[in-house]
C-alpha positions in Angstrom: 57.4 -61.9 -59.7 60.2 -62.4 -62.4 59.8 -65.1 -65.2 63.7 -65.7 -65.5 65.1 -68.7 -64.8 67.3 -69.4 -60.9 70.8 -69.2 -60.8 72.6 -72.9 -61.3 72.7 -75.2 -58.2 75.6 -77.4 -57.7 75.2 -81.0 -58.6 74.3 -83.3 -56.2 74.9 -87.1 -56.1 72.3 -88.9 -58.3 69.7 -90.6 -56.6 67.5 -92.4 -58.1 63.6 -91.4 -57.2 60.3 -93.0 -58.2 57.9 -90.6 -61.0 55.6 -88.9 -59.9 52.0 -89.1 -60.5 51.2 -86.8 -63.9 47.2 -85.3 -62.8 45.2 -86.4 -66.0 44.6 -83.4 -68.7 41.3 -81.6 -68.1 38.6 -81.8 -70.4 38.3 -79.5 -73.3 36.0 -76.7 -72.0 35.9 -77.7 -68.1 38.7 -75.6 -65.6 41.4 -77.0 -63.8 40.9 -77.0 -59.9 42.3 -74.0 -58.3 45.5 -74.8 -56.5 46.0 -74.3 -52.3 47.7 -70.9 -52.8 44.8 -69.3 -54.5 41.9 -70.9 -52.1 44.3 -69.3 -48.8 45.0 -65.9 -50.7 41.1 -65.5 -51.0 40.7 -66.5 -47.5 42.7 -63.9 -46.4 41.4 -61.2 -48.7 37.9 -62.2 -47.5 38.7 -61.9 -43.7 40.5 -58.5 -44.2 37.2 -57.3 -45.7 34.8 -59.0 -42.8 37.3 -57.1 -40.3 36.9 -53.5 -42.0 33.0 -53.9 -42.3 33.1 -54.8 -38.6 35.7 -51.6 -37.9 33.5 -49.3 -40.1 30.1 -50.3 -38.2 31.4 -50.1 -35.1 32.7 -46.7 -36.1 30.0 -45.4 -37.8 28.4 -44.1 -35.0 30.4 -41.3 -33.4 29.0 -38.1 -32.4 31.0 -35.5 -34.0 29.3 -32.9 -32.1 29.6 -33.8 -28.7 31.4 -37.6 -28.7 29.1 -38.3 -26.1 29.1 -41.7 -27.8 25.8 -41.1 -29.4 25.8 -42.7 -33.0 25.6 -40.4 -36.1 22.8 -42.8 -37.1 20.9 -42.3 -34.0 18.1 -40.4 -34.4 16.9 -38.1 -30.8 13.6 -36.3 -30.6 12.2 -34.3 -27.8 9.6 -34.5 -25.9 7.3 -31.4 -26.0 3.9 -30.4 -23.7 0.9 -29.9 -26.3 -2.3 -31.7 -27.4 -3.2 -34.9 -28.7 -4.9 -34.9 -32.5 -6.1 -37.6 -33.5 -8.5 -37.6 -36.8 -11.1 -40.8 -37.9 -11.3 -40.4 -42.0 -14.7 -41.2 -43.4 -14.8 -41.6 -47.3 -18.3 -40.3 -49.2 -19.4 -37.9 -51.8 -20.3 -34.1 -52.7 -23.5 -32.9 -52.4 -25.6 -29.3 -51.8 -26.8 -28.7 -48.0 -29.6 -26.6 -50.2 -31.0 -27.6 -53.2 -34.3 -27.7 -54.7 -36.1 -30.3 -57.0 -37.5 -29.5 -60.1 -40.2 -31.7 -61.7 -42.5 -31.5 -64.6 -45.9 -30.0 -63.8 -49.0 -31.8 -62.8 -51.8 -30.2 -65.4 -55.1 -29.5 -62.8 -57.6 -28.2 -65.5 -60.2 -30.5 -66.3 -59.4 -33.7 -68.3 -60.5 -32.3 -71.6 -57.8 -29.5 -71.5 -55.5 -32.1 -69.8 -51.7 -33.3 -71.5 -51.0 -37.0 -70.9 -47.1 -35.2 -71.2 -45.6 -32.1 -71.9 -43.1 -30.8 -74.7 -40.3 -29.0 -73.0 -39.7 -25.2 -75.4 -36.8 -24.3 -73.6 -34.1 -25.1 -71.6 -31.4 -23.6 -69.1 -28.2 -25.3 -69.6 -26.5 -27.8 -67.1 -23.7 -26.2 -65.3 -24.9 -22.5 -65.5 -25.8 -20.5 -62.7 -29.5 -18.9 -62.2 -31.0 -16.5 -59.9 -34.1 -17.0 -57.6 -37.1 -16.1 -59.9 -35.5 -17.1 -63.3 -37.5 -18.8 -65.5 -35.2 -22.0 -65.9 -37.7 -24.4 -68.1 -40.7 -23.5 -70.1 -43.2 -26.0 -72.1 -45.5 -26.2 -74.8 -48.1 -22.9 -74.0 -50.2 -22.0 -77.0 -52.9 -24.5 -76.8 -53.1 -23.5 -73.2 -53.9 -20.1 -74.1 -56.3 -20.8 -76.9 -57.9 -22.9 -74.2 -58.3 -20.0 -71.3 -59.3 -17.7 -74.0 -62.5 -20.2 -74.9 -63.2 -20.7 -71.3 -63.1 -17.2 -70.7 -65.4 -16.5 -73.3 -67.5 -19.0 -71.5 -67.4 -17.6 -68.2 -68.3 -13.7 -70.0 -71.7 -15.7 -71.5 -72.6 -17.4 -68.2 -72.4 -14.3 -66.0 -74.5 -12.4 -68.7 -77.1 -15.8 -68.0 -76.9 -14.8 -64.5 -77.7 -11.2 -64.9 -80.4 -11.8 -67.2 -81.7 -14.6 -65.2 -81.6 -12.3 -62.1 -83.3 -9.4 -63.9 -86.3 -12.1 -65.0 -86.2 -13.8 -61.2 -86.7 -9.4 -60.0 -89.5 -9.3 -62.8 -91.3 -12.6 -61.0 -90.9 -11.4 -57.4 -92.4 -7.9 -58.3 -95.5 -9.6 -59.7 -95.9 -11.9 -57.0 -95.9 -9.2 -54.4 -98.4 -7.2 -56.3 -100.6 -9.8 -56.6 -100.0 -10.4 -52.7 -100.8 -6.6 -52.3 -103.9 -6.6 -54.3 -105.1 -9.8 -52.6 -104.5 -8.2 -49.0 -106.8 -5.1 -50.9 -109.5 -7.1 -51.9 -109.7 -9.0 -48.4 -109.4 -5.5 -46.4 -112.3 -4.5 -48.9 -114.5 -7.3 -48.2 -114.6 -6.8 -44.2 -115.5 -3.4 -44.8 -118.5 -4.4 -47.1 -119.1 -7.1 -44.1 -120.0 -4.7 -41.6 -122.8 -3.6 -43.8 -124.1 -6.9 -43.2 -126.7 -5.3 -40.5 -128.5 -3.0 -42.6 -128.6 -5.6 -45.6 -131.0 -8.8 -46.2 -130.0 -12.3 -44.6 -128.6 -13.6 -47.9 -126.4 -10.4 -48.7 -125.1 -10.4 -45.2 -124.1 -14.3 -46.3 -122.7 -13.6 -49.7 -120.4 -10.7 -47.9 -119.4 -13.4 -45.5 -118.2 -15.6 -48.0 -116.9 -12.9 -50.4 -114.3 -11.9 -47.2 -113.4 -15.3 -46.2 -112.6 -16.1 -50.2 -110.3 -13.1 -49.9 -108.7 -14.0 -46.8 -107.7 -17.4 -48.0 -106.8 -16.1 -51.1 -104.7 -13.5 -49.6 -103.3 -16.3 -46.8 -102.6 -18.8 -50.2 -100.3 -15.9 -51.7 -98.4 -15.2 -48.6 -97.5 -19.1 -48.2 -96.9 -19.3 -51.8 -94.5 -16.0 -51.6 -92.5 -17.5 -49.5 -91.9 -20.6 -50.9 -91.3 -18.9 -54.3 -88.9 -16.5 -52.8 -86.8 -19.6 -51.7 -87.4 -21.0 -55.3 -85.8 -17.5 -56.8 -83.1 -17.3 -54.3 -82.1 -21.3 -55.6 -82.3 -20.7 -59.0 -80.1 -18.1 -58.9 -77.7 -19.5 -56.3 -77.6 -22.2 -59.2 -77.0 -20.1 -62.2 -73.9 -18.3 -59.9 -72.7 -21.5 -59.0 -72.4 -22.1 -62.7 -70.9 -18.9 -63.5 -68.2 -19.6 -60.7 -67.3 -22.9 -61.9 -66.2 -21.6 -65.3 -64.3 -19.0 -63.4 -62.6 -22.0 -61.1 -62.2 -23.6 -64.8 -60.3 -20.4 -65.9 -58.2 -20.4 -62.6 -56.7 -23.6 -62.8 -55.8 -23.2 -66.6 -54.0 -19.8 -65.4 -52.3 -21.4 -62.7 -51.6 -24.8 -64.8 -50.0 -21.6 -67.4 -47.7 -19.9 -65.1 -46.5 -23.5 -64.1 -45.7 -24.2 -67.5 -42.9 -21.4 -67.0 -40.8 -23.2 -64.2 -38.8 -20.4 -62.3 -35.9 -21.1 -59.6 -37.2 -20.9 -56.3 -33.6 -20.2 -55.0 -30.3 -19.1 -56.6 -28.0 -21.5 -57.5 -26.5 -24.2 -60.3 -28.8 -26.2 -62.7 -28.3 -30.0 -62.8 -29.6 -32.1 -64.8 -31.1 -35.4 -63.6 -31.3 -38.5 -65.9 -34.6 -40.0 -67.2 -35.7 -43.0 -68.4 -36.8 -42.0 -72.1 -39.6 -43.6 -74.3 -36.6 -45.7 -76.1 -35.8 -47.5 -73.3 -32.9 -45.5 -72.6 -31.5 -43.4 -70.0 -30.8 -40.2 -71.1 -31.2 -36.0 -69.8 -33.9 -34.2 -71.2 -33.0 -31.4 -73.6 -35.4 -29.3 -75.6 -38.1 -31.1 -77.8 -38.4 -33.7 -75.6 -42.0 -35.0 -74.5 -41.9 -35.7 -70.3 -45.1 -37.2 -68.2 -46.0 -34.7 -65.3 -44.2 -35.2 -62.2 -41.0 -36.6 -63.6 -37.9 -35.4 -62.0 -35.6 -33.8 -64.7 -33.6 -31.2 -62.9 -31.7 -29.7 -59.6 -30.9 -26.3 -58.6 -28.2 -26.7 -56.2 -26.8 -24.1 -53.8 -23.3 -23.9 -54.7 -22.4 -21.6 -51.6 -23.2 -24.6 -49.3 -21.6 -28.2 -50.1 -21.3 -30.8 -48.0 -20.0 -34.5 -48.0 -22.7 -37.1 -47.5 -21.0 -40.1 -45.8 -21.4 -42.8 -42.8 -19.1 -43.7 -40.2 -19.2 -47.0 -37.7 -20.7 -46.9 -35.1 -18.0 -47.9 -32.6 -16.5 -44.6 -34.1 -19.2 -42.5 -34.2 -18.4 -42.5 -30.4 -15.8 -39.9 -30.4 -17.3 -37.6 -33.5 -19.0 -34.5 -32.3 -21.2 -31.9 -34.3 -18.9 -28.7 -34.7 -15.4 -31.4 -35.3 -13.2 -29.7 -37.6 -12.2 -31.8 -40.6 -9.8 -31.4 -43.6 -11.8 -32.8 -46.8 -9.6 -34.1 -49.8 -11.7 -34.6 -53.4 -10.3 -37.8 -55.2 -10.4 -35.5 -58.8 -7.7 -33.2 -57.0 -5.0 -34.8 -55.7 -3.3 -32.8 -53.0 -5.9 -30.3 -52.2 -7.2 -29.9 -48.7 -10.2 -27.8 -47.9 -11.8 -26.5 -44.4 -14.9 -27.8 -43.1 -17.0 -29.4 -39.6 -19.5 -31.3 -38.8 -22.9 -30.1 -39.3 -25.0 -33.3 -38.9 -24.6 -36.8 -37.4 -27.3 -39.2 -37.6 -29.4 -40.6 -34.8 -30.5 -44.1 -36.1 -28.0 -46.5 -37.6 -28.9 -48.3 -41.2 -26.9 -51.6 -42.3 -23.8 -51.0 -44.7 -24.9 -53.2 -47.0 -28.1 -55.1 -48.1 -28.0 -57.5 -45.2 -31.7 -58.2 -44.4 -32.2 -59.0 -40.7 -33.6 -62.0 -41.5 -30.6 -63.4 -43.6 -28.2 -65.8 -42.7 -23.9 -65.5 -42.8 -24.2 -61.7 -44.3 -22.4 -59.0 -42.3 -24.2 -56.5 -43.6 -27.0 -57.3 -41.1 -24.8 -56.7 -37.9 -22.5 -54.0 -39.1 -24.0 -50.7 -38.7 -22.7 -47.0 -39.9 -24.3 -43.8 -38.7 -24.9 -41.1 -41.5 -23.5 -37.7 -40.8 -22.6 -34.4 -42.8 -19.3 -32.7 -43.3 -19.8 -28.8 -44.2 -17.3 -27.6 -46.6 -15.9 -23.9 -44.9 -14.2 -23.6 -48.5 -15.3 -22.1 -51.4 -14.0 -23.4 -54.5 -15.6 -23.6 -57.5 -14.1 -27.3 -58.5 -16.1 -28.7 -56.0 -19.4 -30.3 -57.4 -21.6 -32.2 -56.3 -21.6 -36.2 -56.6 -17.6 -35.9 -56.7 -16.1 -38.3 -54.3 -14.2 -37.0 -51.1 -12.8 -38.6 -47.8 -12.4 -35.9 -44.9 -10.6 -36.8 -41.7 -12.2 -35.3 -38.6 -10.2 -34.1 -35.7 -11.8 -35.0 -32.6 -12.8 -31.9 -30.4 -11.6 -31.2 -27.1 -8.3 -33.2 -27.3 -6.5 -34.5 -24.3 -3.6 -32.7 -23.3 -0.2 -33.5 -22.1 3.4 -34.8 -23.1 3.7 -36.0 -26.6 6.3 -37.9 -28.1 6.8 -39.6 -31.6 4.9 -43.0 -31.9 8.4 -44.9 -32.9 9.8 -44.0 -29.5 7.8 -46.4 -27.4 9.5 -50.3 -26.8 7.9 -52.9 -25.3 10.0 -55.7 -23.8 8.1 -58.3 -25.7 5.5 -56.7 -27.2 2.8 -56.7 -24.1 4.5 -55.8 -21.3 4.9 -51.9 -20.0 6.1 -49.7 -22.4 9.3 -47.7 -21.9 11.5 -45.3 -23.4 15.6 -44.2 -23.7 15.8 -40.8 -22.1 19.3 -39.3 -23.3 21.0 -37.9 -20.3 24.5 -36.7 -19.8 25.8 -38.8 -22.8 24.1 -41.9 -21.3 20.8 -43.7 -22.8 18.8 -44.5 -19.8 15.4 -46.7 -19.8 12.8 -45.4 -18.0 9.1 -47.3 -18.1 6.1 -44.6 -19.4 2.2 -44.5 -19.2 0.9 -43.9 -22.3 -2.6 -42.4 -22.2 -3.4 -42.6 -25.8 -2.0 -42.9 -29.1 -2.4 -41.3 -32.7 -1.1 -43.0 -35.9 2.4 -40.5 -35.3 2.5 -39.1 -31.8 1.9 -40.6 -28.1 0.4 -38.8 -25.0 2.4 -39.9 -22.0 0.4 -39.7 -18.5 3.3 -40.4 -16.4 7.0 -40.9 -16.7 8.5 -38.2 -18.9 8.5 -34.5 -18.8 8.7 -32.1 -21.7 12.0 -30.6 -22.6 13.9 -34.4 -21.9 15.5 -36.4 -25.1 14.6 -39.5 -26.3 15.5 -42.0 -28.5 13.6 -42.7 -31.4 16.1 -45.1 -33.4 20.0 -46.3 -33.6 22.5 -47.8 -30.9 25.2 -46.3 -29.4 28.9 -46.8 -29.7 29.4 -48.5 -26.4 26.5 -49.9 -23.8 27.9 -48.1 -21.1 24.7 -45.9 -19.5 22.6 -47.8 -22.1 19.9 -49.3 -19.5 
């Protein structure tokens, strides 16, 4: 638009007109209203635009392959024949199918050999691996050994008692039966001088009367008292054995108490070391020079070969789980990482999942019940350690089978009525109502209503609503 100034117009008769109204100066710093030209020309502008948006949506959806009509933002999937997987995740942590406990030895001996605790000598290391047999721990030994050596020196002195004491007990019973034998002499003797009695005077046949019974009861009195001494003998040295065999039973449990002190691995696998409450008052894992009270706990061999995930699952879905269920365990350290592995165990009682009491009032933890159960890992890696965390998601076994289409494909008039689907036939969308038999979080198994090999619609519109049922 030129600034220059009109051609002249020719002059017309004056006439004289009223002034016009001057529209007050703005305000320093405020703008003037915008004049009736402007506010039309940006009505204008703004309809053209809302006319190309509409043109460009309505246009944006051509099929270039086929111009069936279908729009390029339409998205088609089809349906295919297969099975159904649906998986339950269940979150836990690592642990050893196999391990075996290790605990400080209980001392047997007597109490005046006895440790009220033991100083650990040596060590395996936490992490490393050991073979069955190994001596993994070993504790203080040498007053043991001084020990067994005194009490073996013992046991030497009290079976020389015994044999002396059976040599004098031999020495007894030999006199004893002589003196039996002799007394059985002089009674035979004195019936043979009794049958003299006839030829001899009235008072020598009655002094050989009473010389043969003296010799009988003497000889009787022996006999009893051989017998009873004999069971004397036989006591006294059933008593002096029994003394000789409880130093030996003394000696025993020291050796056995010794080769405890020497704590081998019963089976191959990884030391762990557990944490103990330590004189301090702190908890802390034992390491060499430490003193430990028998029967504490303070290590693991675990079985490397063999880890499982120790978790629960609810018991509405314990339902579907089976033993043998393949699963796909993830480790929370490893992000990404998927490893093989089934169920191996599934628990038959259910425990709360919290510490709910049954006789407590407005806690869940009473009413909601998991089921413990075992996840075996098929994998062998050697990041996987015990007490790591893990989740696994279990496939259920024995899936159903049948026509399977994506989850997004399914529409529901208003949201509980029958579900249907858009079939794409012929370059038409047509509706057609489906059974679905069951779900997964992605896919649907359809019962009745679809066949595999047809297209669906999953999202978009088409051009025109022509076919579009």
């Amino acid at each position: 638009m030129s600034t220059s100034n009109p051609s002249p117009l020719p002059q017309a008769p004056q006439v004289e007109s009223r002034p016009q109204p001057v529209a007050p100066p703005s305000r320093p710093g405020q703008p003037g209203k915008p004049s009736a030209g402007l506010i039309a020309g940006l009505c204008l502008v703004a309809s053209l635009v809302t006319a190309l948006a509409i043109l460009a949506l309505a246009n944006r959806g051509v099929d270039a392959l086929s111009g069936s009509g279908v729009g390029t933002q339409a998205r088609l999937a089809t349906a295919a024949g297969g099975e159904l997987l649906t998986t339950l995740r269940v979150g836990g942590t690592i642990e050893t199918l196999k391990y075996a406990a290790i605990r400080v030895p209980q001392m047997r001996g007597p109490r005046d050999a006895g440790r009220a605790d033991l100083t650990i000598m040596s060590l395996a290391p936490a992490g490393s691996i050991v073979k069955a047999g190994a001596v993994v721990a070993e504790f203080e030994l040498k007053w043991l050994v001084d020990h067994i050596a005194d009490v073996e020196s013992d046991v030497s002195l009290e079976q020389s008692n015994l044999k002396k004491h059976i040599a004098d007990v031999q020495i007894l019973k030999e006199t004893e039966r002589q003196a039996r034998v002799t007394a059985k002499a002089e009674y035979q003797k004195a019936l043979l001088d009794l049958k003299t009695a006839e030829v001899r005077s009235q008072i020598e046949a009655e002094v050989l009367k009473n010389v043969s019974d003296e010799a009988r009861a003497t000889w009787n009195q022996l006999e009893e008292e051989g017998t009873i001494k004999e069971a004397v003998h036989d006591a006294s040295i059933r008593g002096q054995e029994l003394i000789v065999r409880e130093e030996e039973l003394h000696v025993g449990r020291h050796v056995r108490d010794l080769n405890r002190l020497q704590v081998k691995a019963p089976i191959p696998g990884m030391i762990v070391h557990e944490t103990l409450f330590g004189r301090g008052g702190q908890f802390s894992q034992a390491s060499e020079g430490d003193q430990i009270y028998p029967g504490a706990l303070f290590m693991r061999i675990v079985d490397v070969s063999q880890m499982v995930v120790n978790a629960s699952v609810n018991q509405v879905d314990a339902q579907s789980i089976r033993i043998g269920d393949e699963a796909i365990v993830e480790l929370d350290a490893y992000p990404g990482e998927q490893f093989r592995g089934r169920v191996v165990n599934l628990g038959a009682m259910a425990n709360s999942s919290s510490g709910g009491s049954r006789f407590s009032r407005g806690q869940t933890g009473a009413f909601i019940k998991h089921i413990p159960m075992r996840v075996l890992i098929d994998d062998r890696d050697e990041r996987i350690l015990p007490d790591l965390s893990a989740s696994a998601d279990i496939r259920r076994s024995n899936p159903p089978k049948g026509v399977l289409v994506p989850r997004e494909a399914l529409r529901s008039a208003d949201g509980k009525g029958p579900s249907f689907v858009y079939v794409h036939r012929d370059g038409e969308f047509l509706r057609r109502e489906v059974r679905v038999q069951d779900v997964s979080d992605t896919e649907a198994l359809i019962a009745t209503g679809l066949q595999a090999g047809e297209e669906i619609l999953l999202s978009g519109l088409p051009v025109t609503t022509e076919g579009y049922q």
